[in-house]
LUMLO-869510 format. One record per atom (N, C-alpha, C): residue in one letter; x, y, z. Coordinates in pm, whole numbers, padded with zeros to 5 digits, always signed. Layout:
REM residues N
AXYZ/...
//
This chain:
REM residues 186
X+23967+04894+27138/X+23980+04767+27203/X+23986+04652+27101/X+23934+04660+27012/X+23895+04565+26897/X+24017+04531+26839/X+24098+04643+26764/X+24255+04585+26747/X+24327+04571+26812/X+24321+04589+26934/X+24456+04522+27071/X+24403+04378+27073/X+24257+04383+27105/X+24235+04187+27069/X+24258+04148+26991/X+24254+04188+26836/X+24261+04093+26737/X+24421+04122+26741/X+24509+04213+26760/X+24656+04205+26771/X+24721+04091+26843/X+24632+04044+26974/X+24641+03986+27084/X+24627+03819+27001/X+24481+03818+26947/X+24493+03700+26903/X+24588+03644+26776/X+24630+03732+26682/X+24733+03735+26612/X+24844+03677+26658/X+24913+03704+26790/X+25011+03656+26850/X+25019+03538+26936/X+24886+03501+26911/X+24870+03327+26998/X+24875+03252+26865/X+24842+03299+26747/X+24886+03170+26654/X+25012+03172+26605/X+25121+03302+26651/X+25227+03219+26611/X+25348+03164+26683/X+25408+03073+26582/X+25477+02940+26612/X+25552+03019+26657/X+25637+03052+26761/X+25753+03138+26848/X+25881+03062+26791/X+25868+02922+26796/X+26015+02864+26760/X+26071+02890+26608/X+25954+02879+26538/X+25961+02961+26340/X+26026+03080+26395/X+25947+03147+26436/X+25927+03301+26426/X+26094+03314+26509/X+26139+03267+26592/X+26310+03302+26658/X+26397+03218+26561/X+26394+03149+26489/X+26449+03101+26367/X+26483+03186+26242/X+26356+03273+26250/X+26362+03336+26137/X+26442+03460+26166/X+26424+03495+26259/X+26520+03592+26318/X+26630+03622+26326/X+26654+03504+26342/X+26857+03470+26424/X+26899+03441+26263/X+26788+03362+26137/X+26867+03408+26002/X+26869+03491+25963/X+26788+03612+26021/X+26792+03744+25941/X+26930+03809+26015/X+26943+03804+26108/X+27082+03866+26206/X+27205+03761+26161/X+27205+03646+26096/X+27342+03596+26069/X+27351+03640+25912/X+27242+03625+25819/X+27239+03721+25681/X+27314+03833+25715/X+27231+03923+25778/X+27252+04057+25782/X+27435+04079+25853/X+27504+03992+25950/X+27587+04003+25979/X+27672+03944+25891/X+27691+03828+25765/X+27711+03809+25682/X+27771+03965+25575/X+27671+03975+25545/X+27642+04115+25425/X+27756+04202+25509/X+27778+04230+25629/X+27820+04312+25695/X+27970+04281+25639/X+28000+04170+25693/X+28147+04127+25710/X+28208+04143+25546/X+28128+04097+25437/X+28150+04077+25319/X+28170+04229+25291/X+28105+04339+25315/X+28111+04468+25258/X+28216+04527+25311/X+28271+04518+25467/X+28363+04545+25552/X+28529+04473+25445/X+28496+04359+25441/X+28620+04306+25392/X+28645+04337+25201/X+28550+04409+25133/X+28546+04390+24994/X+28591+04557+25040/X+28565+04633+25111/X+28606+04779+25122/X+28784+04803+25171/X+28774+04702+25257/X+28931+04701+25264/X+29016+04636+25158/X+28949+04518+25069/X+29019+04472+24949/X+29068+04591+24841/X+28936+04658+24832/X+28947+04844+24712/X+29070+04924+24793/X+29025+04941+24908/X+29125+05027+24988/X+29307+05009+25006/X+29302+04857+24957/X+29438+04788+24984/X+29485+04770+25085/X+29426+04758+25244/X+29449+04670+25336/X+29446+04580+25385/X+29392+04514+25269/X+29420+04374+25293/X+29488+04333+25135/X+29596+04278+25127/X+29629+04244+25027/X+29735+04077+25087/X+29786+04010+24988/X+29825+03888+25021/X+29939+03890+25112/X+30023+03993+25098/X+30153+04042+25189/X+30073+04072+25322/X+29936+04144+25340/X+29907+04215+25468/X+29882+04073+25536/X+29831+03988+25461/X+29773+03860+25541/X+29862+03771+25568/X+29994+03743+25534/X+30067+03645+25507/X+30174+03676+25579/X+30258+03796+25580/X+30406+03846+25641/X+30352+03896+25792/X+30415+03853+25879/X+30476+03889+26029/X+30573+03915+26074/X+30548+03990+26137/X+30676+04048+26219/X+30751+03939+26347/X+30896+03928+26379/X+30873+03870+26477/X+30956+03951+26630/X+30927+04064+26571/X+30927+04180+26665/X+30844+04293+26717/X+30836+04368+26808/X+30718+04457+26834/X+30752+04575+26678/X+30632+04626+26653/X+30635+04673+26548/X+30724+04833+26538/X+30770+04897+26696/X+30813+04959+26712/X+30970+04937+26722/X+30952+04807+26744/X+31133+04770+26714/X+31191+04697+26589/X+31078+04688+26478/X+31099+04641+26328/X+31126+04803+26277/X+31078+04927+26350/X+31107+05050+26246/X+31249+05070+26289/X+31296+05043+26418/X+31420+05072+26470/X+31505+04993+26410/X+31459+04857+26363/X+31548+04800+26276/X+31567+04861+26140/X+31447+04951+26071/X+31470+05007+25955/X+31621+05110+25942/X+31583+05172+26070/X+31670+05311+26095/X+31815+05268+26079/X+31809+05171+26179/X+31945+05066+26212/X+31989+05053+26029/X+31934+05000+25981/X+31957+04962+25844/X+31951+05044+25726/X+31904+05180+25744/X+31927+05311+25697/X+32098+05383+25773/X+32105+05385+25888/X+32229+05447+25900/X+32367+05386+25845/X+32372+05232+25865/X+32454+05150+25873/X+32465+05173+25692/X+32345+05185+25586/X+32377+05120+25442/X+32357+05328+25353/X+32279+05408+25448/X+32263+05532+25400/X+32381+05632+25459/X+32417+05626+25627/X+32480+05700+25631/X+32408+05780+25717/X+32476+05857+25814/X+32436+05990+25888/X+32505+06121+25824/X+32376+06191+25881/X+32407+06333+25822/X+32522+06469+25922/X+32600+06478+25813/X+32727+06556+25854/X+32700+06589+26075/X+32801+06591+26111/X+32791+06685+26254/X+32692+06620+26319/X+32627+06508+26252/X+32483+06460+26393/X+32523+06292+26421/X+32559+06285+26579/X+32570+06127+26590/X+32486+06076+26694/X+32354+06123+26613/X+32267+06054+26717/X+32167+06012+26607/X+32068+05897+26599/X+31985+05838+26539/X+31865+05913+26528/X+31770+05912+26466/X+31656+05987+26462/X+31534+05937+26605/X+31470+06022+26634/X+31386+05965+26724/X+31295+05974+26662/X+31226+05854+26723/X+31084+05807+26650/X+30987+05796+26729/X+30872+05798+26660/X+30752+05831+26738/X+30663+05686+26642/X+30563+05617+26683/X+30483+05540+26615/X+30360+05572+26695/X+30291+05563+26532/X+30112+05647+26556/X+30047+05494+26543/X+29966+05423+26588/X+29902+05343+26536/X+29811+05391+26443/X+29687+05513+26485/X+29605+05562+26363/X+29641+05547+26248/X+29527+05578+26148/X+29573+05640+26042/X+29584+05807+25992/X+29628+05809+25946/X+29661+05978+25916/X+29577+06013+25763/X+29565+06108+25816/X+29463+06179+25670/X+29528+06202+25525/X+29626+06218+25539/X+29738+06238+25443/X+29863+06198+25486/X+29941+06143+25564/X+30067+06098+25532/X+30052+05955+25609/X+30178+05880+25540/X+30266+05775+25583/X+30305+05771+25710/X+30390+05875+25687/X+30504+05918+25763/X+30504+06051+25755/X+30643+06104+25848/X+30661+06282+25870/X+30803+06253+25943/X+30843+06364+25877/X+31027+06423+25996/X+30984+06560+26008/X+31020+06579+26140/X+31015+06709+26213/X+31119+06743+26224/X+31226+06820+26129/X+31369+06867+26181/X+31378+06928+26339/X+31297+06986+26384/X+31372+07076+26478/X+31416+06976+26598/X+31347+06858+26617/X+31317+06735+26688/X+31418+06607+26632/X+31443+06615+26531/X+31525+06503+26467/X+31415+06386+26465/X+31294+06410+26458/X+31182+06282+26499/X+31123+06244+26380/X+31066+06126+26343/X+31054+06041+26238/X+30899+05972+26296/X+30826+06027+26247/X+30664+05950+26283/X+30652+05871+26184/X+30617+05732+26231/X+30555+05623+26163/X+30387+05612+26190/X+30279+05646+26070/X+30119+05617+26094/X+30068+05480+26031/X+30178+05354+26127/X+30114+05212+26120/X+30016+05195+26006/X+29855+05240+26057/X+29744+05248+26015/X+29748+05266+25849/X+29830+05376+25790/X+29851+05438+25714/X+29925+05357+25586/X+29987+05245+25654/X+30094+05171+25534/X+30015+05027+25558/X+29943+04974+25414/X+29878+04844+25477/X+29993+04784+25440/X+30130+04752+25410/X+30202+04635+25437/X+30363+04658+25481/X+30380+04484+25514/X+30542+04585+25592/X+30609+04638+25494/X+30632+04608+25379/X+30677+04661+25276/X+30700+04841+25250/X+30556+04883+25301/X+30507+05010+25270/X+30579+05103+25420/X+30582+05013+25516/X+30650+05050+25675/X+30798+05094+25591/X+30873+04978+25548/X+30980+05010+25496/X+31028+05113+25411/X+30902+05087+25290/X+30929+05258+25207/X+30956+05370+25274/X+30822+05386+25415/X+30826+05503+25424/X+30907+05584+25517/X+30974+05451+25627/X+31082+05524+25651/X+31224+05518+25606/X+31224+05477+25529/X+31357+05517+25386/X+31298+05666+25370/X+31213+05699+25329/X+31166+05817+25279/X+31177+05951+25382/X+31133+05890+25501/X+31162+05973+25638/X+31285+06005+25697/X+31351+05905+25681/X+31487+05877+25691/X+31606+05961+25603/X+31547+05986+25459/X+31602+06053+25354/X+31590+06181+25394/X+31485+06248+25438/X+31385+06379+25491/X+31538+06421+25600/X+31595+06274+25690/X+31702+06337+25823/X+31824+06374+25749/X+31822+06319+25641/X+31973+06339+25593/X+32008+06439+25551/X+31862+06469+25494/X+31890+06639+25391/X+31842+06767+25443/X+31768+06728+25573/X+31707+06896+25618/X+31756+06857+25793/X+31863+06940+25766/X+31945+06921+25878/X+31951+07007+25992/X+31889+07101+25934/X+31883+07242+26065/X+31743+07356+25966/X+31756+07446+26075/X+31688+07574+26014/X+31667+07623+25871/X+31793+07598+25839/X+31830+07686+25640/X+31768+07617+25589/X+31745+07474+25592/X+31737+07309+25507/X+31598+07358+25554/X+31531+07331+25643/X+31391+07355+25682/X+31328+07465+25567/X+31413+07571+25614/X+31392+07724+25517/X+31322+07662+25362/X+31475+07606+25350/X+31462+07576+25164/X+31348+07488+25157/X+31286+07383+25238/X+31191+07322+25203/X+31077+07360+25204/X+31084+07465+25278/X+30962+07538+25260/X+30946+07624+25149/X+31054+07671+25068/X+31032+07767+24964/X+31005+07690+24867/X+31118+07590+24850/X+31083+07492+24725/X+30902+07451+24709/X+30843+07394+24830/X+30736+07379+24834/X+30632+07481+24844/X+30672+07587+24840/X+30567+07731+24816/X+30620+07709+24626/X+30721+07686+24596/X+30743+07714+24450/X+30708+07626+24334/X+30735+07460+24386/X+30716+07362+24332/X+30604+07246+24355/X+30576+07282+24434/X+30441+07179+24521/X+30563+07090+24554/X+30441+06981+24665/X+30513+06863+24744/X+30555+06785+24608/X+30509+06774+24535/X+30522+06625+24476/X+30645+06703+24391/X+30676+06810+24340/X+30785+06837+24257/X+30901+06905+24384/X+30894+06880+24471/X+31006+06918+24561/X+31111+06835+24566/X+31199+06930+24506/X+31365+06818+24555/X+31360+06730+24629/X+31342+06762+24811/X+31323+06689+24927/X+31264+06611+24900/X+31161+06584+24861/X+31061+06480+24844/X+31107+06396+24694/X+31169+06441+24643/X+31203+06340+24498/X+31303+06285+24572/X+31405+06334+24612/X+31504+06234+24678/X+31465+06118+24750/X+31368+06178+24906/X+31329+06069+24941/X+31209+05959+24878/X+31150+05972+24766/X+31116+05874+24677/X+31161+05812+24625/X+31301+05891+24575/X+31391+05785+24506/X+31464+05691+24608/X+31480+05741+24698/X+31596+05667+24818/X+31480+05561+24846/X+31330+05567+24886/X+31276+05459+24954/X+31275+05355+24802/X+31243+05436+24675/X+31241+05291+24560/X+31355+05219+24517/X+31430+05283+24554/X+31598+05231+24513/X+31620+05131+24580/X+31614+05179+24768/X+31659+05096+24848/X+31515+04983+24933/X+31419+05010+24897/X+31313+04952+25001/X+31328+04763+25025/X+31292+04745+24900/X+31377+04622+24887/X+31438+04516+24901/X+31552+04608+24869/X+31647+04549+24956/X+31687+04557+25112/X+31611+04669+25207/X+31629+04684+25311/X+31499+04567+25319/X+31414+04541+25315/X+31297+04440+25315/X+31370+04305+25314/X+31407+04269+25192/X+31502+04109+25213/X+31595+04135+25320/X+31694+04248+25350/X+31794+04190+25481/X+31687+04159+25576/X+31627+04264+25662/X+31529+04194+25771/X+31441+04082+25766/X+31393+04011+25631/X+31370+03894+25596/X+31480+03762+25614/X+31615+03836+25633/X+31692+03738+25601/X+31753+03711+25735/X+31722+03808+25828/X+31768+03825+25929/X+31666+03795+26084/X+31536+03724+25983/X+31415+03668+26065/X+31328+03788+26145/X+31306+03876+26127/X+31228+04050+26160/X+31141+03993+26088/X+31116+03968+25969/X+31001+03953+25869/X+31013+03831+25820/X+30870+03736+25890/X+30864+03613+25906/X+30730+03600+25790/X+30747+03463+25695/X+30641+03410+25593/X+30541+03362+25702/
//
């Protein structure tokens, strides 16, 4: 009984208006610290960089990749016997390992939003995806990419050097036309 009273009287001397003061600074500190660690983790991570904060789209983001494609067929070209555009799929997530992905058997081109912090990087990667439609065109092409990549790893695979080179060659410049063409607004 003795320490529930003296607990009891403990709590009649204090000032309640201090004491909820002190509080609400420890919860705007502490939410402080929060925001600062949140935003210094995405600074390391590179999602936020001056392009992520600054460039807009002034289209839905699913019709800025359709403008990529648009601007891949028209300046890259379609691949022999196919006159139909790639279908696309957009992931907002992020993906554990890729950008992007082409699924030959589908002709489909996944964009993982999440995955590219700037439009810039949207652009690379479907140049790169895009490169993926041109060259693995059926079954055999599938075949070979799979052997090459049992033989050479991803990163030394033909398929994949091409489309690296095609997104650094051309990214770019596919970036300034849709800049120039108001898609990608300062």
């Amino acid at each position: 009984m003795r320490i529930i009273d003296s607990f009891l009287n403990f709590l009649s001397t204090i000032d309640w208006e201090i004491f909820s003061l002190i509080m609400l600074g420890s919860f705007l500190l502490s939410a402080l610290g929060q925001f600062l660690y949140l935003t210094y983790k995405c600074l390391k991570e590179g999602f936020l960089t001056e392009e992520s904060l600054t460039t807009q789209l002034s289209v839905s983001k699913i019709e800025f990749i359709r403008q990529i494609v648009g601007w891949c067929v028209e300046n890259l070209g379609m691949p022999p016997k196919i006159n139909r555009w790639p279908n696309i799929t957009l992931r907002y997530y992020q993906h554990k390992k890729f950008g992007g992905l082409y699924h030959q058997p589908t002709k489909e081109i996944t964009v993982y939003w999440a995955s590219n912090p700037t439009l810039m990087d949207i652009v690379n990667i479907v140049i790169h995806e895009y490169q993926h439609f041109l060259d693995i065109r059926n079954g055999k092409h599938d075949e070979e990419y799979a052997r090459e990549l049992q033989r050479v790893g991803y990163h030394n695979n033909p398929f994949e050097i091409r489309a690296r080179n095609a997104s650094s060659q051309w990214g770019k410049t596919c970036f300034d036309e849709l800049r120039r063409k108001g898609i990608i607004c300062d």
